[in-house]
N, C-alpha and C positions, 0 to 999 in steps of 0.2 A: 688170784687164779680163777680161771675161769671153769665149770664143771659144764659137760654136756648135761641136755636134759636126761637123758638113759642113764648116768653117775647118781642123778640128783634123785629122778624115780626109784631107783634100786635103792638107794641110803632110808629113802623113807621108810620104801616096803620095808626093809630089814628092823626103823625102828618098830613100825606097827606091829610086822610079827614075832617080835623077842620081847615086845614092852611087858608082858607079865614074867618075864622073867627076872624083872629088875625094882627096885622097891618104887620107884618113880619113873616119868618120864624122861626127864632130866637126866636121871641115873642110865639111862637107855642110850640116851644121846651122847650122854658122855661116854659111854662104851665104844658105841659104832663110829663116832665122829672119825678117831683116827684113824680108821679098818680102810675109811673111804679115801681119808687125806684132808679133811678141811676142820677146821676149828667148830667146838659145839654149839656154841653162838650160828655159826651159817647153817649147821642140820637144822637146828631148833627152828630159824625160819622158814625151810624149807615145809618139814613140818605142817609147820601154823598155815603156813600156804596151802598146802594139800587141805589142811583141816577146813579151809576157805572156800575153795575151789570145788570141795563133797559137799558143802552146806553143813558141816559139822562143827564150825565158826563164824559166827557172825564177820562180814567184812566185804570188800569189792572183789569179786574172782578176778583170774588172771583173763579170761575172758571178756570181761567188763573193762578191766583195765585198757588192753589190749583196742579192743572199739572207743574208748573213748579220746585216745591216741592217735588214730585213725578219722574221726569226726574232728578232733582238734585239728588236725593237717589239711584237711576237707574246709575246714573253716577258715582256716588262715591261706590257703589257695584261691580259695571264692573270692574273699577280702579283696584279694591281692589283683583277680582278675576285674572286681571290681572298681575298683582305683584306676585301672589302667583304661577301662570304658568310660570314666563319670572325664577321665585325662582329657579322651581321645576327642569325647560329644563336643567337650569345652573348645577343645582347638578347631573343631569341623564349625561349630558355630559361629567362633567369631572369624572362621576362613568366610564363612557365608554372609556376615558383615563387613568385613573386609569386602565381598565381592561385586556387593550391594549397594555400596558405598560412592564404587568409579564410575 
């Protein structure tokens, strides 16, 4: 199942502001997980996400991610347009030895 971002926002905030009410984190998550509809395992990521995303975990933001998904597509586009030029030079060259020829 898929959660919008506003489901996913709200589950966190709800763990961040009840987390002192519970003897752990975990114990948090496992609370609110069902309230929301997803299993603790996906809050938990969420979570760790958010904790990534503030700089309050070490790791690649969803921002980072997100660009480097983007420069990967940019790169295999480029590639691709480049293949199609080094194609193109090759056939006009030997069209001009071909033409050079007769």
């Amino acid at each position: 199942m898929k959660f919008s971002p506003k489901v996913r926002e709200r589950a966190v905030r709800m763990v961040l502001e009840h987390r002192g009410e519970y003897p752990s984190l975990w114990a948090a998550i496992e609370s609110i997980a069902p309230k929301i509809g997803c299993v603790p395992q996906t809050l938990n990521e969420w979570v760790k996400r958010h904790e990534v995303d503030t700089g309050k975990r070490d790791g690649v933001t969803t921002a980072d991610k997100e660009r480097v998904k983007e420069l990967e597509r940019e790169v295999k586009e480029l590639r691709r347009a480049n293949e199609i030029l080094k194609l193109a030079s090759a056939f006009f060259a030997q069209a001009e030895l071909d033409r050079r020829l007769k």
